[in-house]
C-alpha positions as CSV (number, residue, x, y, z in Angstrom):
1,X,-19.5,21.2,-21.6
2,X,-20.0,17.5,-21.6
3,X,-17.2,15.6,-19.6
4,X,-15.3,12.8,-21.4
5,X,-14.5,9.9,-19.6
6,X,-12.9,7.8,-21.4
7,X,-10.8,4.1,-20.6
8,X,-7.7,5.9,-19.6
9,X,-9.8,8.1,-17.4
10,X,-12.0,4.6,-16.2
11,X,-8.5,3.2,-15.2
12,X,-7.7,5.7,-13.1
13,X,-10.6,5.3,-11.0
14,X,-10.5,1.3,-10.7
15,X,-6.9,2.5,-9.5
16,X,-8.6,3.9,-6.4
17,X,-10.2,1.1,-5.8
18,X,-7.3,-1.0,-5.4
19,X,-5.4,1.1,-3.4
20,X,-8.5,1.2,-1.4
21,X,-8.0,-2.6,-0.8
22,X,-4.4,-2.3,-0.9
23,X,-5.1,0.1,2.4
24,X,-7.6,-2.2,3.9
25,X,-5.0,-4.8,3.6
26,X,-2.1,-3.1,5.5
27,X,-4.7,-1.7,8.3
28,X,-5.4,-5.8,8.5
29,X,-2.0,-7.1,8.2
30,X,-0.9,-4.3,11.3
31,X,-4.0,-5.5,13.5
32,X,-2.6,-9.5,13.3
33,X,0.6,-8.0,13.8
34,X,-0.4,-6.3,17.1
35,X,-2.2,-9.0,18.4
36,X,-4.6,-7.1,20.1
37,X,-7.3,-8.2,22.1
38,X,-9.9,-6.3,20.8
39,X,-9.4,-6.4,16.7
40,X,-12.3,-3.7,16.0
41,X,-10.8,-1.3,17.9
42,X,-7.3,-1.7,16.9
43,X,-8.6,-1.0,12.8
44,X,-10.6,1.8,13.9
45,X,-7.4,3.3,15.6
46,X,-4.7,2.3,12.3
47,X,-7.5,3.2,9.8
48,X,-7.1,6.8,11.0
49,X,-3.4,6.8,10.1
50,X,-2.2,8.1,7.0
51,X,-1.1,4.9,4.2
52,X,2.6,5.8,4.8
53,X,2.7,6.4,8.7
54,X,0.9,2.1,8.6
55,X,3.9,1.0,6.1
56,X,6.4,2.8,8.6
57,X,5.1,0.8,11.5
58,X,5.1,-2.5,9.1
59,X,8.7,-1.8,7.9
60,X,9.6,-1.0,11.5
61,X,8.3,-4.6,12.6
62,X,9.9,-6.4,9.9
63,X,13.4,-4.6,11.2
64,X,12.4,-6.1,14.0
65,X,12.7,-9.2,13.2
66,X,14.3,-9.4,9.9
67,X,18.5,-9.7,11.1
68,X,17.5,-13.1,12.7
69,X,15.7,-14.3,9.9
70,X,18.3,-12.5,7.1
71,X,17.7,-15.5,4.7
72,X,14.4,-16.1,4.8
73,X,12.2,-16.0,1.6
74,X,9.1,-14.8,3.1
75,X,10.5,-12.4,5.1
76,X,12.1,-10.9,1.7
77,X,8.8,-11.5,-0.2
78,X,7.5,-8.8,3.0
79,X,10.1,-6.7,2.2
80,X,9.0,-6.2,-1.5
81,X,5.2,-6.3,-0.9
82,X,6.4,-3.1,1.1
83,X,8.6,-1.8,-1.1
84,X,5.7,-2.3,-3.8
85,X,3.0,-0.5,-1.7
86,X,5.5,2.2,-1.3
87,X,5.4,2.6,-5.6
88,X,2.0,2.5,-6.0
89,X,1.5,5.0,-3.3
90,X,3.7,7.5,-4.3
91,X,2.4,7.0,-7.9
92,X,-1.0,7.4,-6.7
93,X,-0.3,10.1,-4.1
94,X,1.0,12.0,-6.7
95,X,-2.1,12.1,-8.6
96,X,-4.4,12.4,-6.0
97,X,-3.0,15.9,-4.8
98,X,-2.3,16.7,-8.6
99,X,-4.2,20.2,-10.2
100,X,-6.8,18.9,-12.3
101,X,-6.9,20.9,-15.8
102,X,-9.2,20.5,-18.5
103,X,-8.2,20.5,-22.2
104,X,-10.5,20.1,-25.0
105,X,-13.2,18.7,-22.1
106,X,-10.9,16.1,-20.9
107,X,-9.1,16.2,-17.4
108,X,-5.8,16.6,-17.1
109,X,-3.6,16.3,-14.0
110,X,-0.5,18.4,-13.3
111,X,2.3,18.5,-10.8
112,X,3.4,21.4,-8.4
113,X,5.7,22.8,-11.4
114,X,2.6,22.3,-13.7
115,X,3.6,19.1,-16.1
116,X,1.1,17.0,-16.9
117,X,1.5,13.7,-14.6
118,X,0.9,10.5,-17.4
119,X,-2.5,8.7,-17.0
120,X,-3.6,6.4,-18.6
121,X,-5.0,2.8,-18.7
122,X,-1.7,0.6,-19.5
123,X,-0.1,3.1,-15.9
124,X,-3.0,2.0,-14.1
125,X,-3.6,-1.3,-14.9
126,X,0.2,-1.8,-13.7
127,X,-0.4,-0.1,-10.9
128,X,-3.1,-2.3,-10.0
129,X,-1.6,-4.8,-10.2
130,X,1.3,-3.7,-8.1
131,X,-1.0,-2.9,-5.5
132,X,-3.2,-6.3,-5.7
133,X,0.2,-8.0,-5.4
134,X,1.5,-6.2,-2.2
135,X,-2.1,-6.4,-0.4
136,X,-1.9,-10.3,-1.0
137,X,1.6,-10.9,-0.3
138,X,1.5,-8.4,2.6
139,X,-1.7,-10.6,3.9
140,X,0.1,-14.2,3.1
141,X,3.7,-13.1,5.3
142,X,1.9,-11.5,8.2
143,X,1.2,-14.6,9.9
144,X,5.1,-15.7,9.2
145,X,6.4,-12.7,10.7
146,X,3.9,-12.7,14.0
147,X,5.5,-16.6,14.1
148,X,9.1,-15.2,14.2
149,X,8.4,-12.9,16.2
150,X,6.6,-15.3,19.0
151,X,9.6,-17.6,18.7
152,X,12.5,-14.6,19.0
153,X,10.3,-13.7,22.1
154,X,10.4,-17.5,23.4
155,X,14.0,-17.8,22.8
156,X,14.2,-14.4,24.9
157,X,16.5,-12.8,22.2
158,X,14.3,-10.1,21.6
Protein backbone atom coordinates (compact mmCIF):
# COMPACT_ATOMS: atom_id res chain seq x y z
CA UNK A 1 0.00 0.00 0.00
CA UNK A 2 1.74 3.12 -1.13
CA UNK A 3 1.26 6.12 1.43
CA UNK A 4 -0.11 9.44 0.07
CA UNK A 5 1.29 12.46 1.20
CA UNK A 6 -0.18 14.92 -0.12
CA UNK A 7 -0.08 19.19 0.59
CA UNK A 8 -2.59 18.98 3.36
CA UNK A 9 -0.56 16.16 4.81
CA UNK A 10 2.94 18.39 3.94
CA UNK A 11 1.32 21.22 5.99
CA UNK A 12 0.87 19.41 8.80
CA UNK A 13 4.37 18.47 9.23
CA UNK A 14 5.92 22.12 8.51
CA UNK A 15 3.28 22.73 11.45
CA UNK A 16 5.75 20.81 13.67
CA UNK A 17 8.26 22.64 12.77
CA UNK A 18 7.06 25.79 13.91
CA UNK A 19 5.83 24.72 16.99
CA UNK A 20 9.25 23.41 17.29
CA UNK A 21 10.55 27.02 17.11
CA UNK A 22 7.60 28.35 18.74
CA UNK A 23 9.03 25.94 21.78
CA UNK A 24 12.53 27.03 21.35
CA UNK A 25 11.34 30.44 21.67
CA UNK A 26 9.47 30.24 25.01
CA UNK A 27 12.41 27.93 26.63
CA UNK A 28 14.59 31.27 25.43
CA UNK A 29 12.22 33.93 26.37
CA UNK A 30 12.03 31.98 30.25
CA UNK A 31 15.92 31.76 30.38
CA UNK A 32 16.22 36.02 29.83
CA UNK A 33 13.46 36.06 32.19
CA UNK A 34 15.39 34.20 34.92
CA UNK A 35 18.44 35.85 34.50
CA UNK A 36 20.49 33.18 35.28
CA UNK A 37 24.01 32.98 35.46
CA UNK A 38 24.62 30.18 33.63
CA UNK A 39 22.16 30.38 30.35
CA UNK A 40 23.04 26.59 29.12
CA UNK A 41 22.06 25.22 32.04
CA UNK A 42 18.96 27.03 32.75
CA UNK A 43 17.56 25.76 28.79
CA UNK A 44 18.64 22.36 29.51
CA UNK A 45 16.53 22.44 32.84
CA UNK A 46 13.11 24.48 31.00
CA UNK A 47 13.65 22.33 27.82
CA UNK A 48 12.72 19.33 29.90
CA UNK A 49 9.37 20.90 30.81
CA UNK A 50 6.28 20.15 29.07
CA UNK A 51 5.17 23.45 26.43
CA UNK A 52 2.27 24.28 28.90
CA UNK A 53 4.08 23.87 32.39
CA UNK A 54 6.92 26.93 30.35
CA UNK A 55 3.69 29.13 29.34
CA UNK A 56 2.40 28.69 33.05
CA UNK A 57 5.67 30.04 34.49
CA UNK A 58 5.61 32.95 31.55
CA UNK A 59 1.88 33.81 32.46
CA UNK A 60 2.86 33.62 36.10
CA UNK A 61 5.67 36.34 35.53
CA UNK A 62 3.70 38.55 33.48
CA UNK A 63 0.99 38.47 36.74
CA UNK A 64 3.73 39.48 38.27
CA UNK A 65 4.22 42.39 36.99
CA UNK A 66 1.34 43.15 34.81
CA UNK A 67 -1.23 45.27 37.70
CA UNK A 68 1.66 47.95 37.75
CA UNK A 69 2.02 48.17 34.21
CA UNK A 70 -2.14 47.66 33.50
CA UNK A 71 -1.85 49.99 30.40
CA UNK A 72 1.00 49.10 28.88
CA UNK A 73 0.92 47.95 25.10
CA UNK A 74 3.73 45.57 25.30
CA UNK A 75 2.86 44.09 28.19
CA UNK A 76 -0.71 43.33 26.38
CA UNK A 77 1.06 42.36 23.08
CA UNK A 78 2.79 39.50 25.96
CA UNK A 79 -0.43 38.65 26.95
CA UNK A 80 -1.65 37.67 23.43
CA UNK A 81 1.61 36.12 22.14
CA UNK A 82 0.57 33.81 25.21
CA UNK A 83 -2.73 33.57 24.65
CA UNK A 84 -1.72 32.69 20.95
CA UNK A 85 0.86 29.95 21.95
CA UNK A 86 -1.86 28.53 24.09
CA UNK A 87 -4.20 28.11 20.50
CA UNK A 88 -1.76 26.62 18.62
CA UNK A 89 -0.87 24.26 21.27
CA UNK A 90 -3.97 22.90 22.02
CA UNK A 91 -4.69 22.73 18.29
CA UNK A 92 -1.52 20.91 17.78
CA UNK A 93 -1.71 18.82 21.00
CA UNK A 94 -4.73 17.67 19.91
CA UNK A 95 -3.33 16.17 16.81
CA UNK A 96 -0.33 14.93 18.11
CA UNK A 97 -2.07 12.47 20.59
CA UNK A 98 -4.87 11.92 17.88
CA UNK A 99 -5.50 7.96 16.52
CA UNK A 100 -4.15 7.86 13.25
CA UNK A 101 -6.59 5.97 10.73
CA UNK A 102 -6.11 5.26 7.21
CA UNK A 103 -8.77 5.51 4.58
CA UNK A 104 -8.33 4.85 1.06
CA UNK A 105 -4.19 5.05 1.89
CA UNK A 106 -4.43 8.42 3.26
CA UNK A 107 -4.00 9.13 7.16
CA UNK A 108 -6.58 10.32 9.05
CA UNK A 109 -6.50 11.61 12.62
CA UNK A 110 -9.34 11.06 15.22
CA UNK A 111 -10.17 12.24 18.64
CA UNK A 112 -10.84 10.23 21.89
CA UNK A 113 -14.67 9.82 20.74
CA UNK A 114 -13.33 8.91 17.28
CA UNK A 115 -14.24 12.16 14.85
CA UNK A 116 -11.96 12.96 12.51
CA UNK A 117 -9.91 16.18 13.78
CA UNK A 118 -9.76 18.71 10.34
CA UNK A 119 -6.28 18.83 8.65
CA UNK A 120 -5.41 20.35 6.19
CA UNK A 121 -3.09 22.98 4.58
CA UNK A 122 -5.32 26.35 4.91
CA UNK A 123 -5.57 24.97 9.28
CA UNK A 124 -1.97 24.66 9.20
CA UNK A 125 -0.78 27.37 7.46
CA UNK A 126 -2.82 29.53 10.07
CA UNK A 127 -1.49 27.84 12.64
CA UNK A 128 1.75 28.63 11.61
CA UNK A 129 1.42 31.60 11.47
CA UNK A 130 -0.05 31.89 14.85
CA UNK A 131 2.79 30.20 16.27
CA UNK A 132 5.60 32.37 14.23
CA UNK A 133 3.71 35.39 15.61
CA UNK A 134 3.72 34.34 19.43
CA UNK A 135 7.52 33.00 19.18
CA UNK A 136 8.47 36.57 17.84
CA UNK A 137 6.38 38.67 19.91
CA UNK A 138 7.03 36.54 22.92
CA UNK A 139 11.04 37.14 22.02
CA UNK A 140 10.48 41.14 21.21
CA UNK A 141 8.41 41.78 25.03
CA UNK A 142 10.72 39.58 27.10
CA UNK A 143 13.34 42.14 27.44
CA UNK A 144 10.33 44.80 28.38
CA UNK A 145 9.05 42.70 30.98
CA UNK A 146 12.66 41.72 32.68
CA UNK A 147 12.94 45.94 32.50
CA UNK A 148 9.70 46.23 34.63
CA UNK A 149 10.48 43.90 36.56
CA UNK A 150 14.19 45.36 37.54
CA UNK A 151 12.54 48.73 38.08
CA UNK A 152 9.38 47.34 40.37
CA UNK A 153 12.37 45.67 42.31
CA UNK A 154 14.34 49.13 42.51
CA UNK A 155 11.40 50.97 43.55
CA UNK A 156 11.06 48.05 46.31
CA UNK A 157 7.32 47.57 45.45
CA UNK A 158 7.70 44.12 44.64
Amino acid sequence: MALVIDADTAAYGLLQIAFATLDTRLSRSLVALCQCGDNKLAFAVLSKMPFGQRLGILRRAIQAVKQDFLNDLEMAELVLACDLAETVQHWRNDRIHAEVRFLENRPVLVDRSGMPLQINREACEQRIREANRAGIALEAAIPHLVACKMDLEELDID
